[in-house]
C-alpha positions as CSV (number, residue, x, y, z in Angstrom):
1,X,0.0,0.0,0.0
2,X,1.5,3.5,-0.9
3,X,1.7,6.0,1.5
4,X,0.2,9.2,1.7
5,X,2.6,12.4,1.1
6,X,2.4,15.1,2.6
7,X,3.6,18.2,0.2
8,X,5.1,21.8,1.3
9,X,1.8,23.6,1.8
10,X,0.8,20.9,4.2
11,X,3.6,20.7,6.7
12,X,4.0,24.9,6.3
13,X,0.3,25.0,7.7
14,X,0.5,22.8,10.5
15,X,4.1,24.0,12.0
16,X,2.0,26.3,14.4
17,X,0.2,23.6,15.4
18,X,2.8,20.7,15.8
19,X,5.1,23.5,17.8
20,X,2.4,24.7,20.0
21,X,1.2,20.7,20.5
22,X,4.7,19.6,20.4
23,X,7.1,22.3,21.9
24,X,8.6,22.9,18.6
25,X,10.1,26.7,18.9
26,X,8.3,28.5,16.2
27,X,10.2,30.6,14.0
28,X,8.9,34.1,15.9
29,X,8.7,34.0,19.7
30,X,6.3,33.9,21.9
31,X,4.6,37.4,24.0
32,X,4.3,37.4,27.5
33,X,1.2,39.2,28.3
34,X,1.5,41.2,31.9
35,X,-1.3,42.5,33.4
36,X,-1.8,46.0,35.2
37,X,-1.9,46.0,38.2
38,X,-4.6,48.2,40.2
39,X,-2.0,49.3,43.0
40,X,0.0,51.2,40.2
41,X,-3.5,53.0,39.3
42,X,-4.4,53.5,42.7
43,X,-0.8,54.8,44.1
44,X,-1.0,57.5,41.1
45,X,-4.5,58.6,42.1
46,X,-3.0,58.9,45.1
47,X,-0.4,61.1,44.3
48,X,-2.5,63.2,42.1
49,X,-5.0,63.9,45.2
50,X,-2.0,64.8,47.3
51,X,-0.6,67.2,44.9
52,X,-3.9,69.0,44.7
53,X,-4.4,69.1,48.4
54,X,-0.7,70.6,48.5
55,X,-1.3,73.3,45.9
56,X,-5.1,74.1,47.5
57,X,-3.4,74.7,50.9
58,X,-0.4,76.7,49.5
59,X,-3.2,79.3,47.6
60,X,-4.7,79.5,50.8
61,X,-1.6,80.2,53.1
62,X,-1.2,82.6,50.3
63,X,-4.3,84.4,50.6
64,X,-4.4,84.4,54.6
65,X,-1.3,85.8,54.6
66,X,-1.8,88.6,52.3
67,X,-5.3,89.4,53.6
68,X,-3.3,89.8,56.9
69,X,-0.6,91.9,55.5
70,X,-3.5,94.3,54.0
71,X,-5.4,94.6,57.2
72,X,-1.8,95.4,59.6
73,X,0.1,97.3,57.5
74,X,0.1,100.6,58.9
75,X,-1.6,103.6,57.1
76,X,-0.9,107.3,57.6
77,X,-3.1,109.2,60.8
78,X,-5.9,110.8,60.7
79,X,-5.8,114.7,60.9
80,X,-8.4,117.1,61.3
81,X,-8.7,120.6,62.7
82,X,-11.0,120.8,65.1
83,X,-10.7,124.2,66.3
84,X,-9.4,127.3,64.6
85,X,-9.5,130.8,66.2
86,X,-8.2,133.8,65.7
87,X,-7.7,135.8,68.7
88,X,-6.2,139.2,66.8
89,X,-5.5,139.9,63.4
90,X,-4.3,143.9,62.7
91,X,-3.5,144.8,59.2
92,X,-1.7,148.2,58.2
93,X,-1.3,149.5,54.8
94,X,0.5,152.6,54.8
95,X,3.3,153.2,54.9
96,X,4.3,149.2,54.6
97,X,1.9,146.7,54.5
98,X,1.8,144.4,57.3
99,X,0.1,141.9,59.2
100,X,-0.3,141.0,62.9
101,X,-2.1,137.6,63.8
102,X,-2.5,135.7,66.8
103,X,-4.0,132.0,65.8
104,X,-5.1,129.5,68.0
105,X,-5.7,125.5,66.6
106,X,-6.4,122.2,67.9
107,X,-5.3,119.1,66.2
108,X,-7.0,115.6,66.5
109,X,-4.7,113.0,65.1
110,X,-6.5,109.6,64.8
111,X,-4.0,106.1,64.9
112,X,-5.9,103.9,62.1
113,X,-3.3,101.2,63.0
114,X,-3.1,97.7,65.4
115,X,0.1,99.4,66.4
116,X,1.2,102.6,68.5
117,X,2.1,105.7,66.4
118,X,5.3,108.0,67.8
119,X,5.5,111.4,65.7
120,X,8.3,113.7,65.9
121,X,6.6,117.2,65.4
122,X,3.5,118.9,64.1
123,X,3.6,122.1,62.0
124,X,1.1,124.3,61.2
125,X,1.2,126.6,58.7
126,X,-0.6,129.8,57.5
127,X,-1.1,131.2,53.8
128,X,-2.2,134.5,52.6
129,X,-3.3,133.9,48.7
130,X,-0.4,131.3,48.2
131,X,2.3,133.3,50.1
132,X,3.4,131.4,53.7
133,X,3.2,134.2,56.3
134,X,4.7,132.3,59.2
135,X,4.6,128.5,61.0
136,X,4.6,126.8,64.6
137,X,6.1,123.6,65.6
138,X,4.7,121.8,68.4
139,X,6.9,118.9,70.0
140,X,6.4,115.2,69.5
141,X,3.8,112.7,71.2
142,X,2.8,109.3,70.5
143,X,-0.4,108.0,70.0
144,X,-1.5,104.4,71.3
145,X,-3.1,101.8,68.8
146,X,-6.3,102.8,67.1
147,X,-6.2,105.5,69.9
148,X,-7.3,109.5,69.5
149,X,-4.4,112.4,70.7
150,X,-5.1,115.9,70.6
151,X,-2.3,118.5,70.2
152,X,-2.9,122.3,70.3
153,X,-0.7,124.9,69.0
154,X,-0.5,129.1,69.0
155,X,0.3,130.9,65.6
156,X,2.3,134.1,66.8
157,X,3.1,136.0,63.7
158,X,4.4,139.9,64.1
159,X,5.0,142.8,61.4
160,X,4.7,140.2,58.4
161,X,5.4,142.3,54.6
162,X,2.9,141.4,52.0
163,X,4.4,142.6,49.3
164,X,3.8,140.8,46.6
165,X,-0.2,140.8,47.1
166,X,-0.4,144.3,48.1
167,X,-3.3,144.9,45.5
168,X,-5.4,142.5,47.0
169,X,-4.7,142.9,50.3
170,X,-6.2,146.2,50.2
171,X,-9.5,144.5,48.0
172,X,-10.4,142.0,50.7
173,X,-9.8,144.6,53.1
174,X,-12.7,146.5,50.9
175,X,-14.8,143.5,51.0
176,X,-14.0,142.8,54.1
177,X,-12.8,139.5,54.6
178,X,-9.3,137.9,54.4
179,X,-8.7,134.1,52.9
180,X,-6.5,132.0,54.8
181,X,-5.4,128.8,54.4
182,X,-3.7,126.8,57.3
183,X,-1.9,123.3,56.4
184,X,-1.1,120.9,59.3
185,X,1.7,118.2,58.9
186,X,2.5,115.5,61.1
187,X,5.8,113.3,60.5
188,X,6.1,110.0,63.0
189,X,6.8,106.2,62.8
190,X,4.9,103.1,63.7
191,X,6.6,99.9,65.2
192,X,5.7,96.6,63.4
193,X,7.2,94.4,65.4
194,X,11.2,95.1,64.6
195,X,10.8,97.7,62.2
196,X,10.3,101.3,62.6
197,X,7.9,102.6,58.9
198,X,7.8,106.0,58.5
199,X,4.8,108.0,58.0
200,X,3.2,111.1,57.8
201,X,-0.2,113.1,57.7
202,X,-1.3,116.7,56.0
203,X,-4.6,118.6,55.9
204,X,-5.3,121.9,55.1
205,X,-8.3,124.5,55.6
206,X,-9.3,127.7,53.7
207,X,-10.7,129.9,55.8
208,X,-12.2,133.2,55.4
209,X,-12.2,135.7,58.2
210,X,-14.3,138.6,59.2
211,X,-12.2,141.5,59.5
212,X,-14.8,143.7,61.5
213,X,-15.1,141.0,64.3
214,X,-12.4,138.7,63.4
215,X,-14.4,135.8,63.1
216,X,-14.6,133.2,60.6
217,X,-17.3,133.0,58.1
218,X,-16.3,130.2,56.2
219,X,-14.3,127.1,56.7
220,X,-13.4,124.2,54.4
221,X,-11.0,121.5,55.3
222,X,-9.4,118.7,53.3
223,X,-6.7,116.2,53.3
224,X,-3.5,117.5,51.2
């Protein structure tokens, strides 16, 4: 009896088989297949979370501490005039023209700040139509956290020329009342723990004056 034969096409098909049935090494090798493991996922979620939490709480130390820095910093006082008088004021025209005043102020300064306030001096100042007649310097003081001080200060001011504004001098004279305008500075220095900021304060008033009774008529006061 003849036996089959098996031709080229045969055998080529069946080599996978007879290798994998067999342990024949096929002519490409074989792939290991690895699964993923769920702790890798799980670690990385993990991660992910704590990065978040650590860039949430950085924005927020952030914030607090600027919201902080906003609310302590210290801010320049508080200055208003709360009481101007003038006790004389004599003007003479001829020959030279010349002014005699006595002026009289009180000055609230108002610490804004969580931290005391110590100021060096206060001057006050007096204008005639943009020309400084004279000034007064009152000594330093310090002012407690968000606390009120009160300084007063006496405007002496003997023989002053106006020369420049003679014209109008003797116009308001005419009319019969003088504008004045009085600016108040304060220079001082607030302690933030181990610094020392510097800071200051200025308001000024227009005034106009009777020059019958010497009283004021008109007053208007803002910061400068």
């Amino acid at each position: 009896m003849a036996k089959p034969q098996l031709n080229a096409s045969t055998v080529d098909d069946q080599q996978p088989f007879l290798s994998a049935v067999y342990g024949v090494p096929a002519e490409q090798p074989p792939f290991l297949l690895i699964p993923l493991r769920r702790t890798r996922l799980r670690t990385s979620c993990f991660t992910t979370c704590s990065c978040c939490l650590s860039t949430s709480l950085t924005l927020v130390s952030v914030f607090l501490i600027s919201s902080a820095l906003f609310v302590l910093w210290p801010s320049n006082p508080e200055i208003q005039l709360v009481r101007l008088n003038f006790d004389r004021i004599k003007v003479v025209t001829n020959p030279t023209p010349y002014l005699d005043i006595s002026l009289d102020l009180e000055i609230q300064i108002r610490n804004r700040d969580f931290f005391s306030l110590d100021y060096s001096k206060i001057v006050s100042s007096i204008d005639y139509r943009g020309e400084k007649l004279g000034s007064v310097i009152s000594s330093g003081g310090s002012v407690k956290a968000r606390g009120v001080s009160y300084v007063q200060a006496n405007l002496q001011l003997d023989g002053i020329k106006v020369i420049q504004d003679v014209f109008y001098l003797i116009q308001d004279l005419a009319t019969g009342f003088l504008p004045f305008e009085t600016i108040t500075m304060i220079d001082g220095t607030v302690h933030v723990l181990f610094l020392d900021i510097p800071i200051n304060g200025k308001i000024a008033c227009s005034v106009s004056v009777n020059t019958k009774d010497q009283t004021i008529m008109n007053k208007d006061c803002y910061p400068a």
